[in-house]
C-alpha positions as MATLAB code, in Angstrom:
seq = 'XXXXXXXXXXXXXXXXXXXXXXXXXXXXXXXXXXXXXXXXXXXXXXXXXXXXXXXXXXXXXXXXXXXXXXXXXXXXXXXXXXXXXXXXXXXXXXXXXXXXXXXXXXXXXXXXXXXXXXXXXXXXXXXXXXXXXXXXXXXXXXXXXXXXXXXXXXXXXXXXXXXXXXXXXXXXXXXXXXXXXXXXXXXXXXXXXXXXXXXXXXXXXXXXXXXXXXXXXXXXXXXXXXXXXXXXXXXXXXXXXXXXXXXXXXXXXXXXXXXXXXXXXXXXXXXXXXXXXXXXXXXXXXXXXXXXXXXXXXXXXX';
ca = [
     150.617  103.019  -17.679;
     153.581  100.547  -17.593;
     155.651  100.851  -15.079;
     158.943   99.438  -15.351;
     161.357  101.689  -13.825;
     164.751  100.317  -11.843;
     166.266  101.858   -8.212;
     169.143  102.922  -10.365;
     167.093  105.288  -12.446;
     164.892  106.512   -9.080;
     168.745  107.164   -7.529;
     169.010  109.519  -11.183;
     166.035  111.022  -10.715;
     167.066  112.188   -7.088;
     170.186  113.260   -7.640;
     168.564  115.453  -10.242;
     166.341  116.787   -7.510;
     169.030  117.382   -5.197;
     171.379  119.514   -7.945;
     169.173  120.640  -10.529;
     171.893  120.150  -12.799;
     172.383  117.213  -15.837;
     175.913  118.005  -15.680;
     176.547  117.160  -11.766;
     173.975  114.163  -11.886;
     176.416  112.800  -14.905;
     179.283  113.043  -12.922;
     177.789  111.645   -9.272;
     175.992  108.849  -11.319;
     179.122  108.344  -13.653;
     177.156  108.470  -16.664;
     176.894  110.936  -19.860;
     174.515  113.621  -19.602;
     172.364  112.092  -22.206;
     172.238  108.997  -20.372;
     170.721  111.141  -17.594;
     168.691  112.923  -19.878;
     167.292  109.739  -21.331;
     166.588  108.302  -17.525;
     164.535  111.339  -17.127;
     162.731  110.998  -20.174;
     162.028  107.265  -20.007;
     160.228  107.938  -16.416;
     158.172  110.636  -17.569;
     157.471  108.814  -20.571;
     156.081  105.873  -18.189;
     154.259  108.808  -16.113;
     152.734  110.429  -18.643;
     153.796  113.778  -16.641;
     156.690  116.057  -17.464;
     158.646  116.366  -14.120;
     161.709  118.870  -14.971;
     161.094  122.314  -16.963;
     164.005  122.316  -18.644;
     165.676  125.232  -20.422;
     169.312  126.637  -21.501;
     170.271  128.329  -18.304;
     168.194  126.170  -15.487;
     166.542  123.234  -14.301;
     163.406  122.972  -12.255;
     161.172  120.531  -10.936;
     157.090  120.464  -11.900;
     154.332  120.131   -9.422;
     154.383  116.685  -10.711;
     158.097  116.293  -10.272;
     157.883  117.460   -6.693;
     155.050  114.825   -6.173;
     157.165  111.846   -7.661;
     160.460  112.955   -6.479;
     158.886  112.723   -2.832;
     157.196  109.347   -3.221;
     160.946  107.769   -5.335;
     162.354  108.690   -1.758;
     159.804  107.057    0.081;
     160.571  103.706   -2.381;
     164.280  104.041   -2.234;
     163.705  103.722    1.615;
     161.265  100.728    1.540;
     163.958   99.228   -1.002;
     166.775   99.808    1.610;
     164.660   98.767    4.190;
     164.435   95.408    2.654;
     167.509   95.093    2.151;
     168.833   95.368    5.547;
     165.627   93.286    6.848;
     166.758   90.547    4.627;
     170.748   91.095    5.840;
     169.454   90.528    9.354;
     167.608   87.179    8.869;
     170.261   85.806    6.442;
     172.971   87.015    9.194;
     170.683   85.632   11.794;
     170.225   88.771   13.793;
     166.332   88.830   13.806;
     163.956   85.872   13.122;
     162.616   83.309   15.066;
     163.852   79.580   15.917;
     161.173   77.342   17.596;
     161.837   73.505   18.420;
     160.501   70.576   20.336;
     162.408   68.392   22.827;
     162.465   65.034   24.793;
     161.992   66.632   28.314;
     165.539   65.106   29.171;
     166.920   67.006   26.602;
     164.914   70.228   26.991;
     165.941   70.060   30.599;
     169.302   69.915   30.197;
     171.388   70.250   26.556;
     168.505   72.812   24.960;
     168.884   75.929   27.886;
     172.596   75.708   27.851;
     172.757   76.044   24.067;
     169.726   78.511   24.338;
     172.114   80.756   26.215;
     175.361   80.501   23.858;
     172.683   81.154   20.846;
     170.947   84.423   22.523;
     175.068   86.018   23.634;
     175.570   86.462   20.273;
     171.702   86.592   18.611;
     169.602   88.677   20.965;
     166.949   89.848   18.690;
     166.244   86.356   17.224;
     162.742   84.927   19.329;
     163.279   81.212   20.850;
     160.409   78.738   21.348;
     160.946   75.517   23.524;
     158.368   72.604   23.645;
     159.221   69.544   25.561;
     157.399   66.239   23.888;
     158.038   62.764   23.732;
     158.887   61.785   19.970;
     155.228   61.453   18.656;
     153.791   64.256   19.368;
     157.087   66.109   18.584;
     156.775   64.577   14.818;
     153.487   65.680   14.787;
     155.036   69.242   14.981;
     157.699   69.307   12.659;
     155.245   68.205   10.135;
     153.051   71.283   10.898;
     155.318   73.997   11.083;
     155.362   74.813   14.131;
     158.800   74.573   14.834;
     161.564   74.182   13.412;
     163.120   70.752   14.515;
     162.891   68.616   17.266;
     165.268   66.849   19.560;
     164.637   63.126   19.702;
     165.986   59.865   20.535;
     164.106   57.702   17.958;
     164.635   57.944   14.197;
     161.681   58.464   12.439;
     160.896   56.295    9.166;
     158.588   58.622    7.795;
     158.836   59.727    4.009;
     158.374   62.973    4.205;
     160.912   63.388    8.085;
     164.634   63.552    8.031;
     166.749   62.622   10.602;
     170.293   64.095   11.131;
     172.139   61.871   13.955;
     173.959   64.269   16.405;
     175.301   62.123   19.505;
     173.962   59.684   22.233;
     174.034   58.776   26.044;
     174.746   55.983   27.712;
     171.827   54.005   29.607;
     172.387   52.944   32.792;
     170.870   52.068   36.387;
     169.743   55.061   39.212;
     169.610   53.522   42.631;
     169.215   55.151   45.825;
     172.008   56.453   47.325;
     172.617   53.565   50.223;
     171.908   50.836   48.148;
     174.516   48.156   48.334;
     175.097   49.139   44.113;
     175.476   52.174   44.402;
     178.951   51.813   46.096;
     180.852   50.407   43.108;
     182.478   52.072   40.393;
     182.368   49.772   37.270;
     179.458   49.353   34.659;
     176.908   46.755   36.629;
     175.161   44.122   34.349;
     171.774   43.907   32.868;
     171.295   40.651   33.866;
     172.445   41.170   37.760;
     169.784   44.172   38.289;
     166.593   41.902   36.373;
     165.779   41.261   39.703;
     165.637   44.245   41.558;
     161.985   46.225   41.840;
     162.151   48.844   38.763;
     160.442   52.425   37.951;
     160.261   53.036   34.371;
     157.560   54.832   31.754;
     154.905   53.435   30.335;
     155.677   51.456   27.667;
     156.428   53.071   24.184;
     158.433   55.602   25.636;
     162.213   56.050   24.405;
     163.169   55.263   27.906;
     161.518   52.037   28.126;
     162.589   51.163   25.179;
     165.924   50.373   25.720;
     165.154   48.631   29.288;
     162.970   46.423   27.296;
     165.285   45.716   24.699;
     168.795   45.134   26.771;
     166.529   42.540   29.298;
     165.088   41.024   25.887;
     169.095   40.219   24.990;
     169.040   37.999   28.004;
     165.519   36.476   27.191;
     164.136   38.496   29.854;
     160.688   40.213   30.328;
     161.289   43.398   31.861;
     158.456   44.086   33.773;
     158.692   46.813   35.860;
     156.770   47.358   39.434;
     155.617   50.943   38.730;
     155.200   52.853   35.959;
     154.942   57.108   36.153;
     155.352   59.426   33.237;
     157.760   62.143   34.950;
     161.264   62.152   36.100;
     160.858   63.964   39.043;
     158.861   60.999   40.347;
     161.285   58.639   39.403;
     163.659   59.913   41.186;
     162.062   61.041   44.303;
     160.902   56.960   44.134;
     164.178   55.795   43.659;
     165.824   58.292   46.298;
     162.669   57.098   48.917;
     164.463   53.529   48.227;
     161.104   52.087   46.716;
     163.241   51.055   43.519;
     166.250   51.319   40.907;
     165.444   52.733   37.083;
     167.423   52.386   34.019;
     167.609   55.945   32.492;
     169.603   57.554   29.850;
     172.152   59.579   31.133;
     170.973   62.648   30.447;
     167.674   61.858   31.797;
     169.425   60.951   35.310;
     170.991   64.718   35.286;
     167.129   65.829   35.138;
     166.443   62.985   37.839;
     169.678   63.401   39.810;
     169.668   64.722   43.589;
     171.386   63.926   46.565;
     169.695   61.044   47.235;
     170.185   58.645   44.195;
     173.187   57.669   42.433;
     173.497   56.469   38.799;
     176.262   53.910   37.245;
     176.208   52.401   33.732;
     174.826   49.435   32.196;
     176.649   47.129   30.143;
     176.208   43.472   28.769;
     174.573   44.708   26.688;
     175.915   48.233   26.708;
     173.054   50.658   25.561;
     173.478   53.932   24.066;
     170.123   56.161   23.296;
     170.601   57.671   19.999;
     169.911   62.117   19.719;
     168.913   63.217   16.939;
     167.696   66.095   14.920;
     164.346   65.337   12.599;
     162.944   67.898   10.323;
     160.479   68.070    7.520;
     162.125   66.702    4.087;
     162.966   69.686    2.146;
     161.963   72.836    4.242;
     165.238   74.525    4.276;
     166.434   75.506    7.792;
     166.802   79.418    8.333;
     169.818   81.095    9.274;
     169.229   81.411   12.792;
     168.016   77.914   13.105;
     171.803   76.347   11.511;
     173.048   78.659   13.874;
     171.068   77.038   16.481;
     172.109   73.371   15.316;
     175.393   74.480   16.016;
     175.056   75.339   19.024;
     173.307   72.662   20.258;
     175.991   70.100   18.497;
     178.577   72.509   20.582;
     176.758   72.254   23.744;
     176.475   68.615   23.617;
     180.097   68.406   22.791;
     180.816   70.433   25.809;
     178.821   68.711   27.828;
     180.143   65.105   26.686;
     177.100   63.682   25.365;
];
């Protein structure tokens, strides 16, 4: 049996059903009657069954007719049905949009933008993970999500990166500290000797401490190291030490007790940036996302 038939020539067929008339179906379908009659004859042909007894003065359906005529509505509803399933995802009112995050960002840029997205997208599924930039590559190159949020650029073959904005890096010190009072940008080299809290090594934040010290032939060598925020600034606000931190990651840091000004000779900027795998097309709902996190950031003057 070859089956070949279109949704045009189910939507004759049911028309058929519904007026028992060539005639009518001709004129709802906008076709000749034998167009309609050679639709009919064309699926029974591919059936092998006759479906309409047919005769000068009537038109009625066979037990086999009945049988087809109920499953052609069931497939005209699976075909809408995909239809408007596709609509949704490609007008990004269903799907899914997963990413990962530097914890600075995913504490601060990703829940604001997560909340313009889901306004106008409530049906589409979010996924946050907050990761430093390895394992967040490590991700991306899986599948399981989408993008991720970093501050270094990848130079991986098979990775893209898509620049979106930066922060400025510059020095949290405890409230009362002497510093802290001034308004303009202090310098690298005036803080080298102060007693520092940064992340281990590798770590985008440490990065850039190591690198603006290195400009003045410094070693930055910093007296403790911790792996979470939240410690460095309950250290700093305890007055155990400064830290140079992006500014977004002194928003995540930032309490009542510390205070942060900016860096400059050299002036450091930490780089945000969108990496993806190299040709995996981004779904509707996750541009939509991208745009909300490029407003968001905008807003937020990153």
């Amino acid at each position: 049996m070859n089956i070949n038939w279109t949704a045009h020539e189910l939507e004759v067929l049911l028309v058929l059903v519904e007026t028992l008339s060539f005639r009518q179906t001709a004129q709802r379908m906008h076709l000749s009657q034998p167009a309609v009659s050679g639709t009919v004859a064309r699926l029974e042909a591919m059936l092998s069954a006759r479906l309409f007894e047919r005769s000068t003065r009537s038109v009625q359906l066979t037990e086999a007719g009945q049988v087809f005529a109920e499953q052609a509505r069931f497939m005209r509803h699976q075909m809408q049905e995909a239809v408007n399933r596709v609509r949704a995802v490609s007008d990004a009112q269903v799907g899914r949009v997963a990413l990962a995050a530097l914890p600075s960002l995913a504490a601060t840029v990703v829940p604001l933008a997560f909340a313009r997205f889901a306004r106008d997208h409530p049906a589409v599924q979010l996924e946050l993970v907050d990761r430093l930039a390895g394992s967040a590559f490590e991700m991306v190159r899986a599948g399981r999500v989408d993008f991720a949020l970093t501050a270094a650029n990848p130079a991986y073959a098979d990775l893209d990166y898509i620049a979106l904005s930066s922060d400025a890096v510059g020095l949290l010190l405890p409230a009362g500290h002497k510093l802290a009072r001034g308004k303009t940008a202090l310098a690298w080299s005036d803080i080298a000797e102060l007693p520092h809290i940064s992340m281990p090594a590798g770590t985008s934040v440490r990065q850039y401490a190591d690198a603006a010290f290195l400009a003045h032939k410094l070693r930055f060598a910093p007296r403790f190291e911790v792996e979470y925020l939240a410690t460095i600034a309950a250290m700093v606000a305890a007055g155990v030490g400064v830290s140079a931190l992006p500014e977004l990651a002194a928003r995540v840091a930032g309490n009542a007790g510390v205070v942060w000004r900016r860096l400059r000779s050299p002036e450091v900027r930490r780089p945000i940036g969108l990496v993806s795998a190299r040709n995996r097309a981004f779904s509707p709902a996750a541009l939509r996302m991208i745009d909300c996190l490029k407003e968001e950031m905008r807003v937020s003057g990153v």
